[in-house]
Short mmCIF file of the C-alpha atoms (twelve columns), coordinates in Angstrom:
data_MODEL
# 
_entry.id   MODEL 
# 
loop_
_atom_site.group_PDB 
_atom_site.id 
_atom_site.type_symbol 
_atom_site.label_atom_id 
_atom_site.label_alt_id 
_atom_site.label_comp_id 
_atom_site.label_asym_id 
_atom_site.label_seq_id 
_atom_site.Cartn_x 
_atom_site.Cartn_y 
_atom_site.Cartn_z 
_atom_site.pdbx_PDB_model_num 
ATOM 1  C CA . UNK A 1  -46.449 39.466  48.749 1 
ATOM 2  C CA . UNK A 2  -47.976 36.776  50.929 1 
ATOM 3  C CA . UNK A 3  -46.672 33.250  51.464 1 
ATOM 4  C CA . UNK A 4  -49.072 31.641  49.739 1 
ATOM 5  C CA . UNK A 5  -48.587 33.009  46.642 1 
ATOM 6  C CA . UNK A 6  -44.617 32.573  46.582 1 
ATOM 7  C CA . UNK A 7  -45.450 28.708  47.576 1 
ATOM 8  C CA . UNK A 8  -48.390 28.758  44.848 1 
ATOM 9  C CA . UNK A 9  -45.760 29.732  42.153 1 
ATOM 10 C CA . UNK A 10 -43.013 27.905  43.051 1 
ATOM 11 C CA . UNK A 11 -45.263 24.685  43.020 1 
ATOM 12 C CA . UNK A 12 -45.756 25.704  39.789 1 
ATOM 13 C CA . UNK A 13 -42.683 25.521  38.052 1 
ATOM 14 C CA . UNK A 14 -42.290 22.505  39.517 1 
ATOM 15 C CA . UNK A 15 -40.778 19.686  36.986 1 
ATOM 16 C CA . UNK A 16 -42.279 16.175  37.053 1 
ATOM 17 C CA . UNK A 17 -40.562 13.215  36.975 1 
ATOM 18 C CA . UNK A 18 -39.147 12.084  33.511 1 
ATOM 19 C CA . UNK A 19 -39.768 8.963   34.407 1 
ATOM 20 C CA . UNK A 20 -43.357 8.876   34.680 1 
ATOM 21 C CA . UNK A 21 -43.301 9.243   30.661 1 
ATOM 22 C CA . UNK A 22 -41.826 5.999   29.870 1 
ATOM 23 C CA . UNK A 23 -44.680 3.837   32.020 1 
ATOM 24 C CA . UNK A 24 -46.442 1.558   30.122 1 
ATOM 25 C CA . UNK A 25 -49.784 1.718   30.885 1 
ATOM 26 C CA . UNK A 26 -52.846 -0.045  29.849 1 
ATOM 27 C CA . UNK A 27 -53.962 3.445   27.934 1 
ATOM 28 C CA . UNK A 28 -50.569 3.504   25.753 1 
ATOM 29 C CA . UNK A 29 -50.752 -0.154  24.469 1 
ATOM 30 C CA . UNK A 30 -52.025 -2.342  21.979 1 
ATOM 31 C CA . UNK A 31 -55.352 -3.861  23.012 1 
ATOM 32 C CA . UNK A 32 -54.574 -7.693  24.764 1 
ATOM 33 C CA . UNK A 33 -50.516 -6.497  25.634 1 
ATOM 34 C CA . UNK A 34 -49.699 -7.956  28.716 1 
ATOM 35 C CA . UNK A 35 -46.234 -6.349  30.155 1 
ATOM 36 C CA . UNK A 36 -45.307 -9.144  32.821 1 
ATOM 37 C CA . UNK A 37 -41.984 -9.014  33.977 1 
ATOM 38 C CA . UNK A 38 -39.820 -9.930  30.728 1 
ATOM 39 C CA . UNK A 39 -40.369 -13.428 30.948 1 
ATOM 40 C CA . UNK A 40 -41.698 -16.342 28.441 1 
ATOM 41 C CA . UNK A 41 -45.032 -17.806 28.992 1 
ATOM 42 C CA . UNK A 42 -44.669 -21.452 29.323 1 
ATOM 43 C CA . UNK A 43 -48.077 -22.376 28.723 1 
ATOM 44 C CA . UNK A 44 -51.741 -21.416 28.840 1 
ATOM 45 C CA . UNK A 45 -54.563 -21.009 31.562 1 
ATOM 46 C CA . UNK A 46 -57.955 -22.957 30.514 1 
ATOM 47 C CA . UNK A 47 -61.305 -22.097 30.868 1 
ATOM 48 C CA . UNK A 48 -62.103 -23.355 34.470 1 
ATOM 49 C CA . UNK A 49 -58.920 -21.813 35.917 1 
ATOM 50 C CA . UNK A 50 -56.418 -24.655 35.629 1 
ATOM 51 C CA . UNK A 51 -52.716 -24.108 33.493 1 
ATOM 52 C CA . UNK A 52 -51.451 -26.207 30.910 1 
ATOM 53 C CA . UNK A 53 -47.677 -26.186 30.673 1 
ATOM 54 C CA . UNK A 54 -46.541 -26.677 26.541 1 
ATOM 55 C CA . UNK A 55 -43.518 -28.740 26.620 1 
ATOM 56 C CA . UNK A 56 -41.980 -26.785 23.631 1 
ATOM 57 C CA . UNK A 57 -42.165 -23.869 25.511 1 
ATOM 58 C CA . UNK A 58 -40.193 -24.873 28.191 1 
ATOM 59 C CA . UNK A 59 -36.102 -23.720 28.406 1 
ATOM 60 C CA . UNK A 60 -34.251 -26.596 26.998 1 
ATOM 61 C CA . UNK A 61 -30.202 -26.256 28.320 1 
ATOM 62 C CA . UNK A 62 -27.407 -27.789 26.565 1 
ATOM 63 C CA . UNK A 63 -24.625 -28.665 28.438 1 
ATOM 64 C CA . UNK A 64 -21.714 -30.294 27.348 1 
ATOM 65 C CA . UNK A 65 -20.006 -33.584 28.780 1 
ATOM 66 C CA . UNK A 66 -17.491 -32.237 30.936 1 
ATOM 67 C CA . UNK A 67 -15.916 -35.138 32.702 1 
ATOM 68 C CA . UNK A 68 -12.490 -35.566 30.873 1 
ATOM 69 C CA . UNK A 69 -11.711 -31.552 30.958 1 
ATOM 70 C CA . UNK A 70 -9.170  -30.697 32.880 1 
ATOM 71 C CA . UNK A 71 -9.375  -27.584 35.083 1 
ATOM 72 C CA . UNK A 72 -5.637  -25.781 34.838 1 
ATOM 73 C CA . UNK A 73 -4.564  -23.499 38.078 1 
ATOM 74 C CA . UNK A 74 -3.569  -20.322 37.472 1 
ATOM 75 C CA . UNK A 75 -1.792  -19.263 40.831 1 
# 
């Protein structure tokens, strides 16, 4: 048999990637979804271009008053 048709049918049983399946594209979505990279939007952009940043969407932290704990050393 020639080369080319051992290389021809080996190419074909080829496997592709698995993980090509799980991409999201813009084909498999709902119309408007935006993937981004897991994170919160903290505001919006405007018409001319600018960004308004929502204050209520903004990470509020709660940290407690630490300054009379005492730190114990485990040796």
């Amino acid at each position: 048999m020639p080369l080319g048709l051992l290389l021809g049918l080996g190419r074909s049983f080829r496997r592709k990637r698995t993980s090509s399946l799980d991409i999201l594209t813009t084909k498999r979505v709902p119309r408007g979804f935006y993937k981004g990279k897991n994170c919160k939007p903290t505001g919006f952009h405007t018409r001319k271009g600018g960004y308004v940043i929502v204050q209520e969407k903004l990470p509020n932290y709660v940290v407690p008053d630490l300054t009379s704990f005492k730190v114990l050393n485990v040796d």
